[in-house]
C-alpha positions as CSV (number, residue, x, y, z in Angstrom):
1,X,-89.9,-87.1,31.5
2,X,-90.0,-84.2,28.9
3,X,-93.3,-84.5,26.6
4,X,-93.3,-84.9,22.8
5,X,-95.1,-82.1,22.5
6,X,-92.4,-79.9,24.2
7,X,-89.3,-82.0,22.8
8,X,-89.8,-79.7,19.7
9,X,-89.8,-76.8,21.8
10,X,-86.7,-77.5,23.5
11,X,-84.5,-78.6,20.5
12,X,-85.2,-75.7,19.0
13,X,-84.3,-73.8,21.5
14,X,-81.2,-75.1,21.7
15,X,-80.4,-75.0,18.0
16,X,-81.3,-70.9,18.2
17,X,-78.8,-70.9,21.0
18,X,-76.2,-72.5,19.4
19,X,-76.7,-70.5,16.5
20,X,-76.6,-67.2,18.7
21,X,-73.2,-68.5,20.4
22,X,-71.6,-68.7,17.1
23,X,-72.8,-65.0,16.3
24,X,-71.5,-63.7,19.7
25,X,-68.2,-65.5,19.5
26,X,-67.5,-64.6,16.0
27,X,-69.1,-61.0,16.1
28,X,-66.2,-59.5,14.4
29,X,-66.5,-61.8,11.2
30,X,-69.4,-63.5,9.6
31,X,-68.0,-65.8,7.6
32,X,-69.1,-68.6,9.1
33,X,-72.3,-68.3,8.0
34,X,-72.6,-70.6,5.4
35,X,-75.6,-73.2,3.9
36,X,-75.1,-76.2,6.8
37,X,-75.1,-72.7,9.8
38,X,-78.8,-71.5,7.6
39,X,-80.4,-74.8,7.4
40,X,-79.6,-75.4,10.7
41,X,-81.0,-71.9,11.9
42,X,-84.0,-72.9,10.0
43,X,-84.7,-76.3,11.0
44,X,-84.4,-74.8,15.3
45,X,-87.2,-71.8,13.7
46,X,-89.5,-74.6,12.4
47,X,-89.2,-76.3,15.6
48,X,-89.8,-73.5,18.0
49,X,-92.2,-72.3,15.4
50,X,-94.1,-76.0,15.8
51,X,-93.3,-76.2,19.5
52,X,-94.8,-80.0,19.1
53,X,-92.0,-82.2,17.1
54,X,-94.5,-84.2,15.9
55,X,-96.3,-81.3,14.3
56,X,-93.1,-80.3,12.8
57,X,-92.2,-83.8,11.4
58,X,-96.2,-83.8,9.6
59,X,-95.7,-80.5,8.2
60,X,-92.1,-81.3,6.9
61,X,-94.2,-84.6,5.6
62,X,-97.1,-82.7,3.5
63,X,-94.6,-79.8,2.6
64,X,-92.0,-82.5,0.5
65,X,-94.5,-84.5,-1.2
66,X,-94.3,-81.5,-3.9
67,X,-90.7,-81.8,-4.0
68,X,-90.5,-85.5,-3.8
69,X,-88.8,-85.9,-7.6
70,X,-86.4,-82.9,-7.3
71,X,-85.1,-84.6,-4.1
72,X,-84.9,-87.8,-5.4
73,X,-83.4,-86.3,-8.9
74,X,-80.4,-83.7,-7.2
75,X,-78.1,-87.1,-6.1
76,X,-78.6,-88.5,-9.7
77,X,-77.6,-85.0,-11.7
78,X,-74.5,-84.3,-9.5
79,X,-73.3,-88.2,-9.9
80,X,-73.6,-87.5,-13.7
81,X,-72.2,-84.3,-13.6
82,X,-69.6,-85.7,-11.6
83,X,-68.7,-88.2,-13.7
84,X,-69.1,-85.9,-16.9
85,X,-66.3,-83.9,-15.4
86,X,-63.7,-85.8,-13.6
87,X,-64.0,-88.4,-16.8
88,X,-62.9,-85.8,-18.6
89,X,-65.7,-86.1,-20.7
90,X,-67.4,-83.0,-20.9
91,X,-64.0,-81.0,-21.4
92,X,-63.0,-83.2,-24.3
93,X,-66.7,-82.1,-26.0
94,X,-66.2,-78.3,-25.6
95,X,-62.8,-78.6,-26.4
96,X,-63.6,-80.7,-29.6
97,X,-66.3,-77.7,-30.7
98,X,-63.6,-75.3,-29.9
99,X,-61.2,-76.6,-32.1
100,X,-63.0,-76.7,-35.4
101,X,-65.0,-73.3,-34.5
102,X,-64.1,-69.6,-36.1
103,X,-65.0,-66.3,-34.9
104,X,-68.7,-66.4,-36.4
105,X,-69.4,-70.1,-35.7
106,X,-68.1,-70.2,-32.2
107,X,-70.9,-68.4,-30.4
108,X,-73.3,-70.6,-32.0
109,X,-71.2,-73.9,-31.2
110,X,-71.4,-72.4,-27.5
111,X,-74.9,-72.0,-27.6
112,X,-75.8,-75.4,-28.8
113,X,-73.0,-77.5,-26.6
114,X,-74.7,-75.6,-23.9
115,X,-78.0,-76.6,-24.8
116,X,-76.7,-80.4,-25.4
117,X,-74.7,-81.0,-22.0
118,X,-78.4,-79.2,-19.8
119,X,-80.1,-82.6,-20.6
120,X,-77.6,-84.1,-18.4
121,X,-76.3,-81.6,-16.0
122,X,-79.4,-79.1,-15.6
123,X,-77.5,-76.8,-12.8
124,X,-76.5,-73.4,-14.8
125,X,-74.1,-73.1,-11.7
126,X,-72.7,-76.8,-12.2
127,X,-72.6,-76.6,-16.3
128,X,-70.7,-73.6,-15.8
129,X,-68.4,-74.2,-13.4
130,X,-66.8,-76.7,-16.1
131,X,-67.8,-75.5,-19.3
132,X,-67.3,-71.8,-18.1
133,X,-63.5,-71.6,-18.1
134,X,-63.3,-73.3,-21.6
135,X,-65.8,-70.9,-22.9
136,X,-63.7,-68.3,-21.8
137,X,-60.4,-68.9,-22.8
138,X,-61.6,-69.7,-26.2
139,X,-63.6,-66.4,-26.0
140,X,-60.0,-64.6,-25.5
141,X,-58.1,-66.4,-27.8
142,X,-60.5,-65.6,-30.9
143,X,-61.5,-62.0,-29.6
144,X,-64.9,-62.2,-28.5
145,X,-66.8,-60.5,-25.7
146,X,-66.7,-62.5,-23.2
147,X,-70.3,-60.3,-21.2
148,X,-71.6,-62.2,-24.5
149,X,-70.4,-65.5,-24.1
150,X,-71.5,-65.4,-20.7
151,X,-75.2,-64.4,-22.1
152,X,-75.0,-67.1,-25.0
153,X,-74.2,-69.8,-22.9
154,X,-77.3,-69.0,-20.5
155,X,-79.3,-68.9,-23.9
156,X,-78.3,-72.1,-24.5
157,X,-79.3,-73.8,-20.8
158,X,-82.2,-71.7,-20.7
159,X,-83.6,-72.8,-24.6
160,X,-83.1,-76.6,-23.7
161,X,-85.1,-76.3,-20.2
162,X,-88.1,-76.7,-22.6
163,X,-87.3,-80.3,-23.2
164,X,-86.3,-80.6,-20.1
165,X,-88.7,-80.3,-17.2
166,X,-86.7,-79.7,-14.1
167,X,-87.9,-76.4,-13.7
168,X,-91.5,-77.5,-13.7
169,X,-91.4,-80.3,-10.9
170,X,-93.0,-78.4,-8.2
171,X,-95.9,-77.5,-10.2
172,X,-96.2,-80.7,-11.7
173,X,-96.3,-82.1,-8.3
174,X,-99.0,-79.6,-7.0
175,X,-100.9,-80.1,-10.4
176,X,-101.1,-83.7,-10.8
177,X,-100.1,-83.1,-14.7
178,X,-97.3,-85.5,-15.6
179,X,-94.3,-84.1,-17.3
180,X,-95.4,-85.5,-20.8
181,X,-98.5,-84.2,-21.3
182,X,-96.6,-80.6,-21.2
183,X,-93.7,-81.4,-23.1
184,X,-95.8,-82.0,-26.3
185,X,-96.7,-77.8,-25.9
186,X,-92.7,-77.0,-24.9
187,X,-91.3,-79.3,-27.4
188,X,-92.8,-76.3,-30.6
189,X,-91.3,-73.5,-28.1
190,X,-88.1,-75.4,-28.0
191,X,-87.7,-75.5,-31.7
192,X,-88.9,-72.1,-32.4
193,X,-86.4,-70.9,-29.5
194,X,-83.7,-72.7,-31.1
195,X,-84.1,-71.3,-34.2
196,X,-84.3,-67.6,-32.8
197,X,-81.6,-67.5,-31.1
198,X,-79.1,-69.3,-33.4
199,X,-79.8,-66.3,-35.9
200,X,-79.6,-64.2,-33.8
201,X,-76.5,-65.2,-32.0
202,X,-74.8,-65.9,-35.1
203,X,-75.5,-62.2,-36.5
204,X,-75.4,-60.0,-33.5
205,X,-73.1,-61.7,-31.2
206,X,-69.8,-60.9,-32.0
């Protein structure tokens, strides 16, 4: 009868091994490595590192309870973003700014719709995998630099993170401050932020 305090042991040995088999047999390529072959490296560390799997499943226990709302949040932001995008819903708003923009007044459009769609979607990597290639095209088409589009649009994400707290969960959590009592401080950095960089994107980005 294997003991709980070794089960831990022995599952992470076998995870280690497994991972090591898939090295050895694919020594000539690496591309299987991918985020499912790292968390399960990981997870066969923490155990051999814990030995006890009980021990392992506490620390796992105290270590998320500072991460509890970004875990509980990440499902809800990719349904939305899903639905943003295959609705067709967040195209049909960057193409709308697109259409009524000009050379000046584009960059700033950018800048704001990028702003606009981060209180729904805030995942640079997810906004811009949809907004990106519209930004882009419409970058070429009136002439712009598109190393400058690419730098307005992450003005724009960055700007609204003020107002919206994602970035902040962890140390919220660790804290015990609730997300209100510091958005009445980001809220004056938002709108100052705003402000800057619409002048300035407007007058030096094209």
């Amino acid at each position: 009868m294997i003991g709980e305090d070794k089960l831990g042991l022995i599952l992470g040995l076998l995870i280690i091994g497994l991972s090591i088999s898939d090295i050895v047999m694919n020594k000539d390529s690496f591309s299987f490595i991918d985020l499912n072959y790292v968390n399960f490296t990981l997870m066969g560390l923490g155990m051999l590192a814990f030995k006890s799997l009980a021990a392992y499943i506490k620390a796992i226990t105290i270590a998320i309870s500072g991460a509890v709302e970004i875990l509980l949040q990440f499902p809800f932001y990719a349904g939305i973003l899903g639905m943003m995008k295959y609705s067709g819903l967040l195209v049909m708003i960057s193409e709308k700014i697109v259409s009524f923009s000009t050379v000046n007044t584009f960059p700033v459009f950018t800048f704001l719709s990028a702003a606009l769609v981060n209180f729904f979607v805030p995942s640079g990597g997810g906004q811009w995998a949809i907004q990106g290639p519209i930004i882009m095209d419409a970058a070429m088409i009136l002439g712009l630099n598109p190393a400058k589009m690419v730098m307005v649009f992450a003005y724009g994400d960055q700007v609204s993170n003020m107002l919206q707290s994602f970035w902040a969960l962890p140390l919220l959590a660790i804290t015990g401050v609730s997300a209100k009592k510091i958005l009445k401080f980001t809220i004056y950095f938002f709108c100052l932020a705003m402000l800057v960089f619409a002048i300035g994107i407007y007058f030096f980005s094209i």
